[in-house]
N, CA, C and O atoms as CSV, one atom per row, in Angstrom:
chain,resi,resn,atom,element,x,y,z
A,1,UNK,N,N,6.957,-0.665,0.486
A,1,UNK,CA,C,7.026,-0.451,-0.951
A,1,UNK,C,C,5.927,0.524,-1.371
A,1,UNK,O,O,4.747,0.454,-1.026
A,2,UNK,N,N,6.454,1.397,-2.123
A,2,UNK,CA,C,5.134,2.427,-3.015
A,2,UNK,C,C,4.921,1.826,-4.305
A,2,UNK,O,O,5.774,1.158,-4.888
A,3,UNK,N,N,4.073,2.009,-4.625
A,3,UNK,CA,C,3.272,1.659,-6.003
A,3,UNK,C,C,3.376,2.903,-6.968
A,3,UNK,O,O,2.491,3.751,-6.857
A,4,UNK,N,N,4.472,3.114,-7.998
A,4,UNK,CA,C,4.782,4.321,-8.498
A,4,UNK,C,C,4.304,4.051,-9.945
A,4,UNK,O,O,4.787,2.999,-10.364
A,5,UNK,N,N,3.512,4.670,-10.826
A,5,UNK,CA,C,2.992,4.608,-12.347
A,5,UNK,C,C,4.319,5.148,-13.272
A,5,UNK,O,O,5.144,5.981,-12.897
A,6,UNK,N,N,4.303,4.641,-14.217
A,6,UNK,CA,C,4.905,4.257,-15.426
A,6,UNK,C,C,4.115,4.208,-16.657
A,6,UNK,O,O,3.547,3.221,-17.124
A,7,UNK,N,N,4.153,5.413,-17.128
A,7,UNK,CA,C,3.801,5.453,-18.569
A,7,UNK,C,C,4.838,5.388,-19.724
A,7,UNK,O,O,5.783,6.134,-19.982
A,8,UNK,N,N,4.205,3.857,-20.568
A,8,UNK,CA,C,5.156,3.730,-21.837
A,8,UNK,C,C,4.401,3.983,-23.064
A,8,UNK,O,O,3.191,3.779,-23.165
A,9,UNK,N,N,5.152,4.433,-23.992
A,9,UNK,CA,C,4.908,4.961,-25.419
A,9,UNK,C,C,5.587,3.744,-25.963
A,9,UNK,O,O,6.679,3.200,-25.804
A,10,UNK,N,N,4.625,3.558,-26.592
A,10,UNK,CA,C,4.719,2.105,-27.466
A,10,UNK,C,C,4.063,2.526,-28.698
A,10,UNK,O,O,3.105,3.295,-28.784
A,11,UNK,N,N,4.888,1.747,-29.954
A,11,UNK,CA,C,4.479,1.981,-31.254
A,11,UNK,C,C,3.573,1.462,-31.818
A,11,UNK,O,O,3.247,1.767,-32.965
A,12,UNK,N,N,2.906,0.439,-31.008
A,12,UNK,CA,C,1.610,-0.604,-31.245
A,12,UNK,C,C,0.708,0.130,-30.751
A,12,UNK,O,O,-0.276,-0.053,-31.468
A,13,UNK,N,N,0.475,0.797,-30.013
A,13,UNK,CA,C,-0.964,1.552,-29.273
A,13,UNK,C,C,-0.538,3.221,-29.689
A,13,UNK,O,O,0.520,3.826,-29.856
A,14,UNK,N,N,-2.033,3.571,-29.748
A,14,UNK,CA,C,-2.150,4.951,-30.104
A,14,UNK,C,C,-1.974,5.796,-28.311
A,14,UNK,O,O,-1.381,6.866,-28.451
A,15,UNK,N,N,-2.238,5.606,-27.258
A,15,UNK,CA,C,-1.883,5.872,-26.262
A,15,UNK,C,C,-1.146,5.154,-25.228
A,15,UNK,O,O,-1.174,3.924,-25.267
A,16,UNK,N,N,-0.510,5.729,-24.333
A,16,UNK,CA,C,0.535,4.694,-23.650
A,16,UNK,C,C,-0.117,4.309,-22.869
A,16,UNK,O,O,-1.217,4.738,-22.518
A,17,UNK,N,N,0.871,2.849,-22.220
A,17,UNK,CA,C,0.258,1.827,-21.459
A,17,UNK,C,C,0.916,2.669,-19.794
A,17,UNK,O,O,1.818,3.320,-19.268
A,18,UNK,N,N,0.025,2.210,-19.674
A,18,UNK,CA,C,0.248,2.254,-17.377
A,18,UNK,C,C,0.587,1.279,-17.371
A,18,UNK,O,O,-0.068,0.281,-17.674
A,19,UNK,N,N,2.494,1.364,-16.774
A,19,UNK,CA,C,2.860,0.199,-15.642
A,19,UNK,C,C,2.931,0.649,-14.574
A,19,UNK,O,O,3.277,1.824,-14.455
A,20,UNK,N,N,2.636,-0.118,-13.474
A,20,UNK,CA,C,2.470,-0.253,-12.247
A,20,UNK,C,C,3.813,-0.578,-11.188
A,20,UNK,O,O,3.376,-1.556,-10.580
A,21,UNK,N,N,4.741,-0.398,-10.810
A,21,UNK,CA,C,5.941,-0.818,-10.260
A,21,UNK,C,C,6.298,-0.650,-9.127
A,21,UNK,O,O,6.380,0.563,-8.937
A,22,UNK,N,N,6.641,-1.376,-7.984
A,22,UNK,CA,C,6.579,-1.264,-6.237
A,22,UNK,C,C,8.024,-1.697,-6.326
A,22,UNK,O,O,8.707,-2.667,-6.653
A,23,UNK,N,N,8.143,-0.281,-5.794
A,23,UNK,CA,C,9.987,0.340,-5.463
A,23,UNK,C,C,10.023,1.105,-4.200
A,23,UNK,O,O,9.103,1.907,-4.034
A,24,UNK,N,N,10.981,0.992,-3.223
A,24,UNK,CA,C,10.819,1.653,-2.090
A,24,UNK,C,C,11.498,3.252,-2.218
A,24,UNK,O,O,11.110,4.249,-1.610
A,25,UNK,N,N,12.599,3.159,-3.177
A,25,UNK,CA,C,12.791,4.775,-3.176
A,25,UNK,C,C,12.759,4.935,-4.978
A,25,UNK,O,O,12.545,4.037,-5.793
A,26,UNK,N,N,13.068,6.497,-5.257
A,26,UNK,CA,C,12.669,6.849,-6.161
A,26,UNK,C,C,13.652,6.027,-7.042
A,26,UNK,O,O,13.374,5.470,-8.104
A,27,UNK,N,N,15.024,6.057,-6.316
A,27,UNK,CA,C,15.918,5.544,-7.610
A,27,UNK,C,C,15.658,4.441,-8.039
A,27,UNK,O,O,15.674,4.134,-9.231
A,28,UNK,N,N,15.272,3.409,-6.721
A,28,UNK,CA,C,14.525,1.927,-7.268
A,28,UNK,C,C,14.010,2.064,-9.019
A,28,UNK,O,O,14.283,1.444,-10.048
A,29,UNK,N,N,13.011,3.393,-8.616
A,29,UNK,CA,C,12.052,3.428,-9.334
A,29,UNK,C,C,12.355,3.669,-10.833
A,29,UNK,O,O,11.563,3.266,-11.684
A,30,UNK,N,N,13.680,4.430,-11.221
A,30,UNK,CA,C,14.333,4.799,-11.666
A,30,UNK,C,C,14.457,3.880,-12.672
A,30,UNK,O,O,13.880,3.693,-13.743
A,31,UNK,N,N,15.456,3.287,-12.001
A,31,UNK,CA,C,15.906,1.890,-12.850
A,31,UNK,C,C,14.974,1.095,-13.241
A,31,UNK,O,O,15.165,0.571,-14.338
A,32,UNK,N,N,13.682,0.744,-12.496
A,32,UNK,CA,C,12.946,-0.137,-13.002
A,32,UNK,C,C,12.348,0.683,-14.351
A,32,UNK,O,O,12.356,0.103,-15.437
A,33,UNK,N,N,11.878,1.929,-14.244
A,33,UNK,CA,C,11.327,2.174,-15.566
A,33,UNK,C,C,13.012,2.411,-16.822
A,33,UNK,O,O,12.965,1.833,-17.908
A,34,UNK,N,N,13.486,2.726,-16.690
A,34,UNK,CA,C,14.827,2.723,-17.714
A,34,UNK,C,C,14.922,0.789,-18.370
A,34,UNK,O,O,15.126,0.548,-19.560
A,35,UNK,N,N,14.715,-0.417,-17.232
A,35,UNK,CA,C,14.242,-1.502,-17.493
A,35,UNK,C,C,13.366,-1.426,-18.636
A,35,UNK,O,O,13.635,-1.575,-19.827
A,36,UNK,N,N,12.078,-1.124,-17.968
A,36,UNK,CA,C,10.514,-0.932,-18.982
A,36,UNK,C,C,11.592,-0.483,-20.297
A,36,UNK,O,O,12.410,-1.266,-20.781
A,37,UNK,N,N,11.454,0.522,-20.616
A,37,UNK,CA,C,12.249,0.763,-21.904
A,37,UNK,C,C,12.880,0.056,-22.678
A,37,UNK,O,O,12.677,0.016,-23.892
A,38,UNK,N,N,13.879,-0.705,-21.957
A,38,UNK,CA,C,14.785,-1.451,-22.321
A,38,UNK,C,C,14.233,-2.947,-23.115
A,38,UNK,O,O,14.882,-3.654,-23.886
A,39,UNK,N,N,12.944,-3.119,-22.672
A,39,UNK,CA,C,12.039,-4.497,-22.924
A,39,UNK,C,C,11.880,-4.904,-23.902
A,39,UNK,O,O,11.997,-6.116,-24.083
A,40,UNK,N,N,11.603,-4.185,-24.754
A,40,UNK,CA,C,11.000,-4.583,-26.052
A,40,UNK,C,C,11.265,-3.270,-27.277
A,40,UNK,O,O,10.801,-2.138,-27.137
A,41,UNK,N,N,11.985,-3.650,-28.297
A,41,UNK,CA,C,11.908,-2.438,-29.533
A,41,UNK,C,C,10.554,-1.631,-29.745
A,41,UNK,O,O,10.401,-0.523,-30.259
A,42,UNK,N,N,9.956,-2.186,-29.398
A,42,UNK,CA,C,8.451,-1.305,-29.095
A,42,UNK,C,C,8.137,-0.357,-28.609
A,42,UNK,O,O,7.503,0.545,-29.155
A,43,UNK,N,N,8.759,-0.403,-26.800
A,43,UNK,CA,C,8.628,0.231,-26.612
A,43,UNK,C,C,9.681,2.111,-26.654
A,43,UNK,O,O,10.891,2.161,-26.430
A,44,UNK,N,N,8.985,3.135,-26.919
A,44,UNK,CA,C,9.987,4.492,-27.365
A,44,UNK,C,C,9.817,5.701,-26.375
A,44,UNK,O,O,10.103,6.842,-26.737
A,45,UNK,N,N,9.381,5.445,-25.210
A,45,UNK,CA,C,9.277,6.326,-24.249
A,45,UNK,C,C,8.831,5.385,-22.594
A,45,UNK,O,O,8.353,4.281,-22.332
A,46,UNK,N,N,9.258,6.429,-21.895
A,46,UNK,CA,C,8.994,6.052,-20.427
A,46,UNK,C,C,8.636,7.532,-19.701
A,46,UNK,O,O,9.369,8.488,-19.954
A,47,UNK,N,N,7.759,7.656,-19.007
A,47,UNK,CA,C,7.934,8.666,-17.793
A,47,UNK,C,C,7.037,7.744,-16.552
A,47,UNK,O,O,6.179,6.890,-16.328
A,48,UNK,N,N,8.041,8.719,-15.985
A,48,UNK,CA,C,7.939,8.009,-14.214
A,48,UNK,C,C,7.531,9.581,-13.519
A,48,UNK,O,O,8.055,10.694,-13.544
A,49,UNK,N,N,5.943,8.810,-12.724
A,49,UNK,CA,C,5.384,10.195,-12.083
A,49,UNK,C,C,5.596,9.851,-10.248
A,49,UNK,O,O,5.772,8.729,-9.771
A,50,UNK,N,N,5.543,10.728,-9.724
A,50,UNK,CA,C,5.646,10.484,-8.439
A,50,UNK,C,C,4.441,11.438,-8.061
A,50,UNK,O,O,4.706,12.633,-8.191
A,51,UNK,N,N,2.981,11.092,-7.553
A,51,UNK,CA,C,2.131,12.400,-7.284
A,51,UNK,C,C,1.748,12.797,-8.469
A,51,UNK,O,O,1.273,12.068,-9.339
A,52,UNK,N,N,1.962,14.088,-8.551
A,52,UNK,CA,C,1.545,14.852,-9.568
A,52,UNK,C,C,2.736,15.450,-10.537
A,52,UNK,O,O,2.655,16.150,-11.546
A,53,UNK,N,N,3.759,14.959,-9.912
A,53,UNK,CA,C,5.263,15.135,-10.362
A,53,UNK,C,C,6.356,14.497,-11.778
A,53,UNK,O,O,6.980,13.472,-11.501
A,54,UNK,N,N,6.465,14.800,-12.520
A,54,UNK,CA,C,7.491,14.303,-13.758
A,54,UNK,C,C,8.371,13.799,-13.007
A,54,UNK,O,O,8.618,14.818,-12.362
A,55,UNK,N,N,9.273,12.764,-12.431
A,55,UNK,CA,C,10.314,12.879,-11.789
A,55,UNK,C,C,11.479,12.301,-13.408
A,55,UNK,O,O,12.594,12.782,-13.609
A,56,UNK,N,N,10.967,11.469,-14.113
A,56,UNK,CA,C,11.872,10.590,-15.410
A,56,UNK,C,C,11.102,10.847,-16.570
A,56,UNK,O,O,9.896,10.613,-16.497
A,57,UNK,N,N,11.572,11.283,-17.621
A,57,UNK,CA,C,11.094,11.407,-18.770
A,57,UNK,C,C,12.711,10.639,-19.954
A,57,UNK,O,O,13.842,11.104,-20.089
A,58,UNK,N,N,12.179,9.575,-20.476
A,58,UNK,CA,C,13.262,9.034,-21.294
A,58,UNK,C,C,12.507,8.784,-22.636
A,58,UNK,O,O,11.313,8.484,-22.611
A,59,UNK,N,N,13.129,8.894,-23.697
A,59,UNK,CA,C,12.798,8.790,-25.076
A,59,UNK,C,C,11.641,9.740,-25.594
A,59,UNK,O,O,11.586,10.931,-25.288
A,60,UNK,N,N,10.779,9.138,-26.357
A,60,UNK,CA,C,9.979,10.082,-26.900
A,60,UNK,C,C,8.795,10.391,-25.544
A,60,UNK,O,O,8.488,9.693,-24.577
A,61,UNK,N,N,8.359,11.673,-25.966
A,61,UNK,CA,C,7.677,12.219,-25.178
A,61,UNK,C,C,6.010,11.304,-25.458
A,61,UNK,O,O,5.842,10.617,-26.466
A,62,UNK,N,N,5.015,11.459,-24.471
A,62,UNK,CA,C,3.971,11.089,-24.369
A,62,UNK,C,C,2.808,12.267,-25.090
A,62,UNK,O,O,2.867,13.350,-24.509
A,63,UNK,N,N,2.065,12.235,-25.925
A,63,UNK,CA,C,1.288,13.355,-26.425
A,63,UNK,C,C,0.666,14.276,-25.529
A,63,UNK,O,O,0.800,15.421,-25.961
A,64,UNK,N,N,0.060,14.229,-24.488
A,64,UNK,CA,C,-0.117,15.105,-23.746
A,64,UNK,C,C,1.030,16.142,-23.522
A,64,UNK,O,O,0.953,17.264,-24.023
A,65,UNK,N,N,1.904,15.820,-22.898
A,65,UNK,CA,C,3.258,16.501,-22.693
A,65,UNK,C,C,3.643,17.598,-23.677
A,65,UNK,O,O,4.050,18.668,-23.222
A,66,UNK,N,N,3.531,17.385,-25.188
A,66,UNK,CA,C,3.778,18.086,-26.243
A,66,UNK,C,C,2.655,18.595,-26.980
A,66,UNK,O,O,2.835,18.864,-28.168
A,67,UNK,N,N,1.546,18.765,-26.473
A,67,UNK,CA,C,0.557,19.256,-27.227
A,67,UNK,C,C,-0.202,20.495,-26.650
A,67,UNK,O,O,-1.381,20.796,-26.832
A,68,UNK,N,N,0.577,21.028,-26.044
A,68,UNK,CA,C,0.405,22.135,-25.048
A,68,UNK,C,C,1.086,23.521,-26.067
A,68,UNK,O,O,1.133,24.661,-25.607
């Protein structure tokens, strides 16, 4: 299993939270963050990094991302 990060945009915090999620391939990984999303009306974004890599970007974007 890899340990792949998950950043959610949530409307309660001014920056998103790090989840942590152990998936053996990417699509695992996939689904589990589209899950994250799915959790709570709260939460309004997901990206899933692999490395240094964007591999999932769903809902609203994370401020870094757009402030470029």
């Amino acid at each position: 299993m890899i340990h792949r990060p998950i950043f959610v945009t949530d409307d309660r915090y001014a920056v998103p939270t790090l989840r942590i999620v152990q998936a053996a391939s990417t699509a695992l990984a996939v689904e589990l963050a589209k899950r994250v999303l799915q959790e709570s009306s709260h939460h309004k974004g997901v990206e899933l990094w692999e490395a240094d890599a964007l591999v999932l970007s769903l809902g609203e974007r994370m401020a870094h991302a757009s402030s470029s």
